[in-house]
N, C-alpha and C positions, 0 to 999 in steps of 0.2 A: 584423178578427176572422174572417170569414168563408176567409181565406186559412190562419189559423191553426187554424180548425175543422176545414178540406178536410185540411189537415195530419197532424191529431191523428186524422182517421179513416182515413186510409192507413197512420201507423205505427201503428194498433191494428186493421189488413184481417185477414183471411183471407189474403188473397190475397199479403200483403210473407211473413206468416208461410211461405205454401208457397216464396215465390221463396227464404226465408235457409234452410230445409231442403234446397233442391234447391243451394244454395251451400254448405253443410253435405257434402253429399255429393259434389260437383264436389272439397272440399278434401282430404277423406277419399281420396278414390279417387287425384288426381294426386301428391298428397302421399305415397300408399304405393310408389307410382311413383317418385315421387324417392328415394327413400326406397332405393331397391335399389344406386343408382348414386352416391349421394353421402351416407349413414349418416343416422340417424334423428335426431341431436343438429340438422343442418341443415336434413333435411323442416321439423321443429320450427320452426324460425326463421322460417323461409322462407315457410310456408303457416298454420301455426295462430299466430304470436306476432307478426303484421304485420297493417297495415291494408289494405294491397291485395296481389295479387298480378301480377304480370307476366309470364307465360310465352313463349317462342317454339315451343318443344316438349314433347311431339310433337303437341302442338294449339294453334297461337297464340290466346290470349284471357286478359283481364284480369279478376277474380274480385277481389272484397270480400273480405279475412281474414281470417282467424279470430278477429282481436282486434274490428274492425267489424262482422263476420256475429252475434257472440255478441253485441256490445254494441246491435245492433237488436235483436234477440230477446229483451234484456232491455228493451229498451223496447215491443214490442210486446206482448212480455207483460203488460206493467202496463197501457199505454193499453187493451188489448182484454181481459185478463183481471180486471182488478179496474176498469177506470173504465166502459169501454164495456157492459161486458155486465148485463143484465138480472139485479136483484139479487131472488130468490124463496126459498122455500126449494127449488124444484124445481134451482135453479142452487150452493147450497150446495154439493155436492160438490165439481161443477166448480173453485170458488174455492178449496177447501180442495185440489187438484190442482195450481193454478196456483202454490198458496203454495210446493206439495212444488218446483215446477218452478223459480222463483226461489229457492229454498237450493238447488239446486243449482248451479245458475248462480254464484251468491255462494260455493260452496265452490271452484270454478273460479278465481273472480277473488283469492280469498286462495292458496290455490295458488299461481298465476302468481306473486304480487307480495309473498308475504310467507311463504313457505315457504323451506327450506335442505334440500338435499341431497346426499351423498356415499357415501364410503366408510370403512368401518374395517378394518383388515386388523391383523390379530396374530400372531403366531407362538404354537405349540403350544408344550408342556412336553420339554424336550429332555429325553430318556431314555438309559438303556443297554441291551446285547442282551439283558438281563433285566428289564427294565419299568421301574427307578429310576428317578424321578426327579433329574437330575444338575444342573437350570436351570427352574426354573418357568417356567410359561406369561406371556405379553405382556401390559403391561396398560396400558390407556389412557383417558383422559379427555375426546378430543378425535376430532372426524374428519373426511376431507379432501374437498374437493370432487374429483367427475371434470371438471371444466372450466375451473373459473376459477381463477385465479394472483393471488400478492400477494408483495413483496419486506416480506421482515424486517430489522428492523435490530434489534443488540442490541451488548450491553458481554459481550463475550467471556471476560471476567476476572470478572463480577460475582457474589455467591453469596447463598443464598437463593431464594427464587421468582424466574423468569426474568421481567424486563419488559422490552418488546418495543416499537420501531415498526414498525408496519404499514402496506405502502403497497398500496390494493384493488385490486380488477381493472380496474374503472371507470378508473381512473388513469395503467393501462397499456397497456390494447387500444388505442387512440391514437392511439400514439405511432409512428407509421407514416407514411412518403414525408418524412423528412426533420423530423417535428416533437420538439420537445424537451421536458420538463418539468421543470423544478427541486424538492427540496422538501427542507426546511431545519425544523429545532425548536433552540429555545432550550437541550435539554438534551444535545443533538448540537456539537460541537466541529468538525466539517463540514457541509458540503453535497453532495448527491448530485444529481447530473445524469441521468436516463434516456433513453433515445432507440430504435429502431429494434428494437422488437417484433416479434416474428417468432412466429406461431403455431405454426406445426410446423417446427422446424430440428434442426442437429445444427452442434457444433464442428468443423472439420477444418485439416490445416494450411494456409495460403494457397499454394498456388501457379497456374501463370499460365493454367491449364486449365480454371478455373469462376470465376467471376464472385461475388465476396460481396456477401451482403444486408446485411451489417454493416461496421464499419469493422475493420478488421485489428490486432489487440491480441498483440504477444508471437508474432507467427509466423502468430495462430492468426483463424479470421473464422468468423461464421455460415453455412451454407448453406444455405435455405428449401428446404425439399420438402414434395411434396404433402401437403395435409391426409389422414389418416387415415379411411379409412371410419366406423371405429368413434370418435367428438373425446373418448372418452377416453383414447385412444392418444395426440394430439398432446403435444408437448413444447415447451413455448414456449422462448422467448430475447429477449435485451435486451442493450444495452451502457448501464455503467452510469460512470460519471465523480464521482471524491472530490475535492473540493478543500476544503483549512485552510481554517476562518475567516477563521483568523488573517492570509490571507493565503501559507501555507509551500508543502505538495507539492503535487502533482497528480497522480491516475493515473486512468487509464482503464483498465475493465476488463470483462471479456463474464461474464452470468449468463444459467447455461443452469441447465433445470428437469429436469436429473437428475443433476446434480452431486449427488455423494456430500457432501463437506464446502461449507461458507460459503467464500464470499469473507473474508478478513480485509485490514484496512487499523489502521496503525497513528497513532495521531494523540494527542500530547502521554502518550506514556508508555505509554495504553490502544491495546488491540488492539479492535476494532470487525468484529463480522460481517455478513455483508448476506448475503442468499440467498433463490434464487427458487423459492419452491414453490406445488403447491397451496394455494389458499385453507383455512382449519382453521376448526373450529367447536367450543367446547367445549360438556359435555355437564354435565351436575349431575350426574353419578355415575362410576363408572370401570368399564371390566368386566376382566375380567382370563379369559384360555382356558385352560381347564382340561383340554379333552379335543377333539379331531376326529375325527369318523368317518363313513368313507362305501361304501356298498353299490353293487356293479355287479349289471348285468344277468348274468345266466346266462350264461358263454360268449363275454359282452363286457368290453371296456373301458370301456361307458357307464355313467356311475354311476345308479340307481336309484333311488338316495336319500340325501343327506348332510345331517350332523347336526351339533351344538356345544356341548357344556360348559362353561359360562364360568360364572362370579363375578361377581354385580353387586355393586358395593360404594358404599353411602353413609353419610357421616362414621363412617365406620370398621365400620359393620355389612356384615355380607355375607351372600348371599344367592344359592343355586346355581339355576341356569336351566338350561333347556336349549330352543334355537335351532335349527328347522328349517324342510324345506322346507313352504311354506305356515301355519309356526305362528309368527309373529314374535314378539320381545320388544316389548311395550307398557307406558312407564314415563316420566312426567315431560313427556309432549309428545313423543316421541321413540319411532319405530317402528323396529328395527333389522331385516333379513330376511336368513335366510343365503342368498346367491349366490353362492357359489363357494370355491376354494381353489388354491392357490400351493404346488409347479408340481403340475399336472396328469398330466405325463406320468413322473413320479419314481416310483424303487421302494415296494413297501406301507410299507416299515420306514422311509423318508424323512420327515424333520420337515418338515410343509408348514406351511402358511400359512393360516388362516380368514378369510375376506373376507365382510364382513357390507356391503351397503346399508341406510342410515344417510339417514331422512327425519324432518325437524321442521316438520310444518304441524299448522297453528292448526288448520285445519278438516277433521283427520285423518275425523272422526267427522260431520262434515255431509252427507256423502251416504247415510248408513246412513240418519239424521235426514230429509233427502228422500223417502227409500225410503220410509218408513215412512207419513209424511205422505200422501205417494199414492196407497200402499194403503188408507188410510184414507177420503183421497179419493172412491176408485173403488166404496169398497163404501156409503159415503153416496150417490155417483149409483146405483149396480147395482141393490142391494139392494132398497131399495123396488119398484125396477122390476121387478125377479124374482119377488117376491111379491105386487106386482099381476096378472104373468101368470097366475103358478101360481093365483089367486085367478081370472082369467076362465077359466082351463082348466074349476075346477072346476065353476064357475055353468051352465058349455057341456056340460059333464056331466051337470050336472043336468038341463036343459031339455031334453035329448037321452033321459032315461031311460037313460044306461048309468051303470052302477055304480060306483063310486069305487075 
């Protein structure tokens, strides 16, 4: 008992609290440092979404991460802010501080683990040199992750609403140095083979001057290059291998993650597609772009300011919005924020492209909920305390004969 007491008053010290702040800020500072030399999707990884860290440079030392720095800090918060500390009403505040400081923590941890985010990107309303409309604006229901990847499979002939297998990310970052996975459904007429994932590659044709990351399909082989500064940029690849149930063909074949069309295989009459894209997420509503526009600086090329017209549409209702910088659309659990546009360097009169960031967390609104809390907090501790002063200022006034 006494080991477990010593215990419970170290994770609820002072003192673990200053060492996970001063690790806080060891992760902050080397992490922004990573961060310049190998893109920020990796800092990520690396220093805040691990348990430890490892570094050699440019200062060899081992550092607690961000996933254990935060998860002591949720424990010292509790053991020293609601069990250890002296409950009065002079400590009321304090507790009401600590609670704001645990939802935040807890909007951190749904975040992490149980949030989705992407992108949507739409094409504008294609016009003529006189304003017509000749092709309405893009509309869509779904949108894609910048990282992770899933292979589809579908009945290429079938009509009606599209259904789909889907194979995760989980299932395919892997499949790397040789391992393989199979994955097979009862309503599939084959099986599909995966193997030799490749995070950032491209196709090219084999010959005897580079070395393939993949096996050689049709002339043609993977070739790994460096991961992307920016791991929205990476393009993954795969080789993927069909064989009959039945026992009949076999083919082997490479899915790359910019491939314009599906893979097709054909098996007992039906044509079958498989294709490797970003991971998709649907949305409860569609929006549809109705208009793009963006302002430059005086005298520059940088824009200013850009803006977005779109159509939210649910079960047939619609409803015009408009999407800019710092005013997002908030609707159904689902924050969209306009970030940019496709291509950038095209003439005024050029149809471009609207690219919205596209996040779905549960605890969009827990850190407002924090905020608030601790405001609350701080003026249940302050408050009285201010007007105690002000209260002895004036008594010292009094007893002093100067005037109020």
């Amino acid at each position: 008992m006494k080991l477990l007491g010593g215990l419970f008053r170290v994770l609820g010290s002072y003192g673990l609290a200053c060492v996970l702040l001063l690790d806080l800020f060891l992760l902050t500072l080397f992490g922004t440092l990573y961060q310049v030399e190998a893109g920020l999707f990796e800092a990520q990884k690396l220093y805040f979404e691990s348990w430890f860290v490892v570094q050699r440079s440019p200062v060899p030392l081992v550092l607690p991460g961000g996933m254990l720095c935060m998860g002591l800090l949720a424990v010292n918060l509790f053991a020293g802010g609601f069990v250890r500390i002296q409950k009065s009403k002079r400590t009321v505040g304090v507790m009401v501080v600590h609670t704001g400081i645990a939802l935040l923590l807890a909007s951190a941890f749904v975040k992490l683990y149980h949030s989705e985010d992407g992108k949507l990107v739409l094409w504008e309303p294609l016009r003529d040199a006189r304003g017509t409309v000749m092709e309405p604006g893009e509309v869509s229901d779904e949108f894609e992750s910048y990282y992770l990847w899933e292979v589809a499979i579908w009945d290429a002939n079938q009509k009606g609403p599209l259904e789909e297998h889907v194979i995760p990310n989980e299932h395919l970052v892997d499949l790397v140095e040789g391992r393989t996975r199979t994955f097979t459904s009862p309503t599939l007429p084959f099986t599909l083979e995966l193997a030799s994932f490749l995070r950032n590659c491209r196709p090219l044709p084999k010959g005897p001057k580079w070395t393939a990351e993949s096996p050689e399909v049709g002339g043609y082989a993977l070739e790994q290059i460096e991961d992307a500064l920016e791991a929205e940029h990476n393009v993954a690849g795969l080789t993927a291998r069909f064989r009959e149930r039945a026992g009949g063909s076999e083919r082997t074949d490479i899915l790359w993650g910019f491939e314009r069309y599906p893979t097709t295989f054909e098996v007992e009459g039906k044509t079958w597609a498989v294709h490797l894209r970003h991971t998709r997420y649907s949305m409860p509503f569609s929006i549809r772009l109705e208009d793009f526009r963006k302002e430059d600086h005086p005298g520059l090329t940088m824009a200013r300011s850009f803006e977005s017209d779109v159509v939210k549409i649910v079960a047939g209702r619609e409803e015009a919005v408009r999407i800019q910088m710092n005013e997002p659309l908030r609707a159904d659990g689902l924050v969209l924020f306009q970030s940019s546009w496709w291509p950038q360097d095209g003439p005024p009169e050029a149809r471009v492209q609207s690219v919205f960031s596209v996040v779905r967390n549960p605890s969009d609104y827990w850190p407002l909920y924090a905020c608030i809390v601790i405001g609350v907090g701080l003026l249940i501790a302050f408050v009285p305390k201010l007007l105690q002063f002000g209260r002895s200022q004036e008594k010292r006034r009094a007893q002093s004969g100067v005037p109020a």
